[in-house]
C-alpha positions in Angstrom: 168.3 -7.7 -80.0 168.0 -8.0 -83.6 168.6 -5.1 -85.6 164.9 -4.5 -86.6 163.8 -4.5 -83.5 166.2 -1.7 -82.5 165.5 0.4 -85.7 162.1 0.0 -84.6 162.9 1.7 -81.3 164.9 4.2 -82.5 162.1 4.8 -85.0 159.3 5.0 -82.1 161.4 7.2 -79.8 162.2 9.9 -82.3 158.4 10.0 -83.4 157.8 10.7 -79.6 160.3 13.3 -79.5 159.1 15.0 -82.7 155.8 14.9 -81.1 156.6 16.7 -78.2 158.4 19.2 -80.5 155.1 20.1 -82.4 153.4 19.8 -79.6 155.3 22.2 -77.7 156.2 24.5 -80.3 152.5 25.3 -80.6 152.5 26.7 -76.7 152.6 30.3 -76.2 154.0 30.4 -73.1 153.5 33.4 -70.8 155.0 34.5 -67.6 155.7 37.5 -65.1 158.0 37.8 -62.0 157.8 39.9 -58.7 159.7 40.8 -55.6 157.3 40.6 -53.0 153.6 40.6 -52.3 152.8 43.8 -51.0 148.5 43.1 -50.4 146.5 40.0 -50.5 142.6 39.5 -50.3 140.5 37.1 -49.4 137.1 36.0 -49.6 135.2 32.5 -49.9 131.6 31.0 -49.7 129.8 28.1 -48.1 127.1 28.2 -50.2 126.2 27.0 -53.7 125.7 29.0 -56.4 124.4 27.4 -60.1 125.3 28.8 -63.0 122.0 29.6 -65.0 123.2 31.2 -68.3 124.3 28.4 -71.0 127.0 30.0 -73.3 127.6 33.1 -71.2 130.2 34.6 -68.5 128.5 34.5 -65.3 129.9 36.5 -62.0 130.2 34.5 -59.1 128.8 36.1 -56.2 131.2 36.9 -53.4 134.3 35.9 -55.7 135.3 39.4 -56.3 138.0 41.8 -54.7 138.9 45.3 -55.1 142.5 46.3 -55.2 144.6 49.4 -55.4 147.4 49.7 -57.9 149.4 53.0 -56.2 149.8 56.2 -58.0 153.4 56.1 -60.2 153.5 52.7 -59.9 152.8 49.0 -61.8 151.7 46.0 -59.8 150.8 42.1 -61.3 148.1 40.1 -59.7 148.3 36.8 -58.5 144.5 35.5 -58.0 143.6 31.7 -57.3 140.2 30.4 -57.0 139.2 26.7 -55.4 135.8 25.1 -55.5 133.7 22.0 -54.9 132.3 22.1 -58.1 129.5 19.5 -59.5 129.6 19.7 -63.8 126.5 17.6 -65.3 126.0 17.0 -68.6 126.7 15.6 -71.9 130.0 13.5 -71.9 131.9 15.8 -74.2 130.8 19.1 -72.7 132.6 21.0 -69.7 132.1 24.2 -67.6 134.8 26.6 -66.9 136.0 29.2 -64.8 138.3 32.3 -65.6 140.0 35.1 -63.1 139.4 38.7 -65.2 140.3 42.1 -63.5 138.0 45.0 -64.2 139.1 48.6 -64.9 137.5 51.9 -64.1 136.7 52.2 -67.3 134.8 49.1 -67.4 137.6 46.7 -69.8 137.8 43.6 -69.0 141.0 41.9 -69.0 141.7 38.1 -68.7 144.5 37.4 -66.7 147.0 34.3 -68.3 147.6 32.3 -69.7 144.6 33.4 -71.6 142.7 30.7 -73.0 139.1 32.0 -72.6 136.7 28.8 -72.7 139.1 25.8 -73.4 140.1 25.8 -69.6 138.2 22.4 -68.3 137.3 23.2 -65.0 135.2 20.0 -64.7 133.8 17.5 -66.5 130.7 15.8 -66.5 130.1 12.4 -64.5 132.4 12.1 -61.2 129.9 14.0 -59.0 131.2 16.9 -56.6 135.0 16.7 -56.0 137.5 19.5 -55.9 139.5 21.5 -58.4 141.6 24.9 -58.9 142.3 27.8 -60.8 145.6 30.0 -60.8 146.2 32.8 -63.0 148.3 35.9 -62.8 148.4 39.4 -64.7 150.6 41.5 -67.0 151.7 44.7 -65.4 148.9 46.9 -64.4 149.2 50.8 -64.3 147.7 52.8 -61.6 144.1 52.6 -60.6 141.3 50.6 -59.3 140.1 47.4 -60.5 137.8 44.4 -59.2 139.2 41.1 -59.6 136.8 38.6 -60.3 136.2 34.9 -60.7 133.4 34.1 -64.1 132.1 30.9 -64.9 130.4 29.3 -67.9 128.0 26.4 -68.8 129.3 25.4 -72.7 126.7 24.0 -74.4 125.6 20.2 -73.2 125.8 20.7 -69.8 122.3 20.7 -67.5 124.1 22.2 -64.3 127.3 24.1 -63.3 127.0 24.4 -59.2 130.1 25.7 -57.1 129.9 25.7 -53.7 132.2 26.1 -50.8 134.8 28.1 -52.8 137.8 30.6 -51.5 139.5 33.5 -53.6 142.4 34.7 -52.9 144.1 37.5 -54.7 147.7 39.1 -54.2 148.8 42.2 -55.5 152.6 41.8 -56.1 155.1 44.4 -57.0 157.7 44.0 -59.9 
């Protein structure tokens, strides 16, 4: 191999790796751990539901559970949602889902990584086919909240349909 050609590689593969450097230095990671799973819930649908809202949250019917945090103690959720979903629209539209647990007091908390609408759930143009969402919470404090699964129609997109979906939702000590 002539020398060029092997500054050229050497050339390409540290380009690569200082990609991967940028790219990963602008990452916020996020993470939690737990010893065991001490509640799970579950719930799912067999029918569709359409989102109707265009640029808006929407609650999805029957994808909510309430759980218990215990008095004096702290609890993470694990919560994953699965759907047939059916995205139509524009080509460089999507819709998207998010997992957010509810307080008593009404706040709203997205559970990470938090990345509000840039999640792509599903894109326009393969027709139904399945997909899945997994998130998982910061420490909660004691108290009641209803864990639920939103979804949004961005701008561009003529329908958002989900339909035989399951939620399931643990409640795991640290």
């Amino acid at each position: 191999m002539s020398r060029l050609i092997k500054t050229a590689f050497a050339a390409a593969a540290l380009s690569g790796a200082l990609a991967l450097t940028v790219t990963a230095a602008g990452a916020v990671a996020s993470s939690q751990n737990g010893t065991q799973t001490s509640a799970q819930f579950f719930t799912g649908e067999s029918s569709p539901w359409t989102a109707q809202t265009i640029g808006a949250w929407g609650n999805i019917p029957t994808a909510a559970v309430n759980v218990t945090v215990p008095s004096g103690t702290t609890r993470f959720l694990d919560a994953r949602f699965t759907a047939e979903s059916l995205c139509a629209g524009d080509a460089g539209a999507w819709c998207t889902v998010r997992i957010v647990a509810v307080n008593s007091a009404g706040t709203t908390i997205e559970l990470q990584p938090v990345v509000s609408t840039d999640y792509k759930f599903d894109r326009p143009g393969d027709g139904e086919e399945a997909h899945a969402l997994e998130r998982f919470s910061g420490p909660l404090g004691p108290g009641t909240y209803t864990v639920r699964v939103q979804a949004l129609r961005m701008t561009g997109i003529t329908q958002f349909t989900l339909d035989d979906y399951a939620f399931a939702v643990g409640l795991v000590e640290p």
